[in-house]
C-alpha positions in Angstrom: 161.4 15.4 160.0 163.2 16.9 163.3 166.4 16.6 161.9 165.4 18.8 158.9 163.2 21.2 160.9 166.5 21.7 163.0 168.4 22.7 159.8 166.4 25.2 158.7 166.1 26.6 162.0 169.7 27.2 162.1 169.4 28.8 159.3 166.2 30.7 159.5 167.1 32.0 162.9 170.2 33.8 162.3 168.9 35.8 159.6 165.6 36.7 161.2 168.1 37.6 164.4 170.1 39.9 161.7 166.9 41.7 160.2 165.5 42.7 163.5 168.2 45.5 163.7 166.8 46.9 160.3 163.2 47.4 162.2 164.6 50.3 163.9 166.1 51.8 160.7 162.8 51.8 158.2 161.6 48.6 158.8 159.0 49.3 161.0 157.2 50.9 157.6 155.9 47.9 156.0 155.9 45.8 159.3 152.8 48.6 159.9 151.3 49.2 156.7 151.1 44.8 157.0 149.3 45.1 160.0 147.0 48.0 159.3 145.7 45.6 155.7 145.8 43.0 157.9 143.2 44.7 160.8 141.2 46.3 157.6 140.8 43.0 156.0 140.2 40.3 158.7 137.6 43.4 160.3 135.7 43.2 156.7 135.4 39.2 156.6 134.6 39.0 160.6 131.9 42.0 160.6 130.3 41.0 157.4 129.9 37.3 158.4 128.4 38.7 161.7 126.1 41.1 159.7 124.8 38.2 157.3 124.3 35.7 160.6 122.1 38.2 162.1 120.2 39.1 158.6 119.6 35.4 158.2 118.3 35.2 161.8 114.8 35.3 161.2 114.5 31.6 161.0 111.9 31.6 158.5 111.8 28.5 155.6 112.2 29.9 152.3 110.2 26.5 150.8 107.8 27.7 153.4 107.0 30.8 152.7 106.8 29.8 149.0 104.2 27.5 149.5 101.9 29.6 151.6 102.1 32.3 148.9 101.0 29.8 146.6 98.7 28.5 148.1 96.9 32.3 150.0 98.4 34.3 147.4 98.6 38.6 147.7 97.5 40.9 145.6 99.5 39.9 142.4 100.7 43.2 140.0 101.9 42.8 137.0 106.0 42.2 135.8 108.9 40.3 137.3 110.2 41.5 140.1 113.8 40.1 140.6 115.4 39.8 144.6 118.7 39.9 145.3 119.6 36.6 147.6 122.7 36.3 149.4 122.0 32.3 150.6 120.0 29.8 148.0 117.7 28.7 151.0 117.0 32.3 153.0 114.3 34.8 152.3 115.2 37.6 150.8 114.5 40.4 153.6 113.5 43.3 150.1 110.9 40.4 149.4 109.9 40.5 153.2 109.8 44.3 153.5 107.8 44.3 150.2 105.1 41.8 151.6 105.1 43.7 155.2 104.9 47.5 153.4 102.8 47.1 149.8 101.4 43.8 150.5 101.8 42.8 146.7 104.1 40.4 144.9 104.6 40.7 141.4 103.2 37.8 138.7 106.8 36.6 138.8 109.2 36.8 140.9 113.1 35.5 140.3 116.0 35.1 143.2 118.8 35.9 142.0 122.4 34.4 143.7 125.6 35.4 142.6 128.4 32.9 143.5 132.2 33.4 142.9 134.3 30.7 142.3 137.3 29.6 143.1 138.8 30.3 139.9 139.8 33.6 137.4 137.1 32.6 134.7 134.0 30.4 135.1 132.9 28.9 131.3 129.9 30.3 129.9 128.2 26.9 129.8 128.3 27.1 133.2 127.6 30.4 133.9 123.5 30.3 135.0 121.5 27.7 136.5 118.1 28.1 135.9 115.6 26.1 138.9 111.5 26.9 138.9 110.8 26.7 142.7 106.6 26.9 142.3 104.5 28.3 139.1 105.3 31.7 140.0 109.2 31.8 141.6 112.2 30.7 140.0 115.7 30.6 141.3 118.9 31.8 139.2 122.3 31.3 140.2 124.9 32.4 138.7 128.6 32.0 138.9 131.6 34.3 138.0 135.1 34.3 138.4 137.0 36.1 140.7 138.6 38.0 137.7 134.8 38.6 136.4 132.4 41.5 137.1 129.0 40.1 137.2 126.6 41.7 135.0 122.6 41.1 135.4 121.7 42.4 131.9 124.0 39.1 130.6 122.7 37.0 133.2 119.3 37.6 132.2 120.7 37.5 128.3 121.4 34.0 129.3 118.5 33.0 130.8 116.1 34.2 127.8 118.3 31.1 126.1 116.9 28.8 128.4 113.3 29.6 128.3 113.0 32.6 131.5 112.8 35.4 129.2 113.3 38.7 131.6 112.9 42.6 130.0 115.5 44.5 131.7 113.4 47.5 131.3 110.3 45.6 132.4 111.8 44.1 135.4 111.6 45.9 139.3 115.3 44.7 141.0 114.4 44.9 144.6 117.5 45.4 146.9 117.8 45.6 150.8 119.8 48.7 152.3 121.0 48.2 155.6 121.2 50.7 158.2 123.8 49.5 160.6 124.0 49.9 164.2 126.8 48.5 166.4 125.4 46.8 170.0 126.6 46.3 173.3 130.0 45.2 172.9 133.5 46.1 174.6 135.4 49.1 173.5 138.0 47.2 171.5 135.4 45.6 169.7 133.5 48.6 169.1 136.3 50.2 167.0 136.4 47.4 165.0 132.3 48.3 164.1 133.0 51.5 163.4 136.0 51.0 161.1 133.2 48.0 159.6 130.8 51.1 159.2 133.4 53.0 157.5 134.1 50.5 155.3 130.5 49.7 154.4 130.0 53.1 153.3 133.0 53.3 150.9 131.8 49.9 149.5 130.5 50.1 146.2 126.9 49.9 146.2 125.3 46.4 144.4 123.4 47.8 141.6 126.6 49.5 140.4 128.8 46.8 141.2 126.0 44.3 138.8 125.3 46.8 136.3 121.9 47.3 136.8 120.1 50.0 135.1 119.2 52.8 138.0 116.1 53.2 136.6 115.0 49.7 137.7 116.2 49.5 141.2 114.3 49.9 144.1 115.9 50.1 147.9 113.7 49.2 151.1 115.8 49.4 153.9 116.4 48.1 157.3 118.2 48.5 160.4 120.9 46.0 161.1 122.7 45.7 165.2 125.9 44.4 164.7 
């Protein structure tokens, strides 16, 4: 293994020794449009994981939560209400702002968690899974592609085949909106929020991105420090 790693230094390092001159002649260009997609990308993955940590900070069991709802129920209204969930076991916080504000919950309510796979095209056999999580929730999961735009109108298509028949037009898609605020941090860091806040406000908004009829979509938002 040395002896080969040796070779193709001796190689490698000559050439690499020979294109350093051209960095002075236009090939600093691409060197810092690289870095620049670099920064913009790893600042997306590294905010956005922060943002979800402290979304999902609130501790609270979804099974839990269930459970006392079920058993002390609010004032029930009629419909299905559907909430978007980011994690399978995490409260939605549009299902927590909805019990804190209106104190209602609709007759039934569906979490909804989209999942992209590692892979162009998932099969359509395997596109939903359908699980009932008490006589009144029900979690769907469905997986896409990376090549695939989700749609909810199909997901709910698919899950009238396996017995959860949804209206689109008769179901209320509740969606959080988070207002984001960037903390204490040092002053390199802090550029790196705001370009995040930049970012987050050129991102395409979720019920465009799943197709959801605009008409059917309602935002409760909160305030987020990242």
């Amino acid at each position: 293994v040395a002896v080969i790693l040796v070779l193709m230094l001796c190689i490698d390092v000559p050439l690499f020794t020979a294109n350093l001159v051209k960095i002075f002649s236009g090939g600093w260009l691409p060197l810092c449009l690289g870095l620049v997609m670099f920064i913009i990308m790893t600042t997306w993955k590294s905010e956005r994981f922060r943002l979800l940590r402290r979304m999902h900070e609130h501790g609270n069991s979804l099974e839990a939560m269930i459970a006392s709802l079920e058993k002390s129920p609010p004032v029930r209204v009629p419909g299905t209400a559907v909430y978007m969930s980011r994690a399978l076991n995490v409260i939605p916080f549009a299902m927590l702002h909805n019990l804190k504000h209106n104190k209602v919950l609709h007759e039934r309510v569906v979490l909804l968690t989209l999942r992209t796979e590692d892979a162009p095209y998932v099969h359509n056999v395997r596109r939903v899974t359908i699980e009932q999580l008490s006589p009144t929730f029900w979690r769907v999961v469905a997986s896409y592609g990376w090549r695939e735009t989700p749609n909810v109108e199909e997901i709910f298509h698919r899950c009238g085949l396996e017995g959860l028949n949804c209206r689109m037009m008769e179901t209320s898609f509740f969606m959080s909106h988070e207002s984001l605020i960037i903390g204490k941090r040092p002053w390199y860091l802090r550029l790196r929020g705001k370009l995040f806040l930049a970012l987050q406000r050129n991102a395409l908004r979720a019920p465009d991105q799943f197709e959801i009829p605009p008409n059917r979509v309602i935002e409760l938002g909160t305030q987020v420090e990242i």
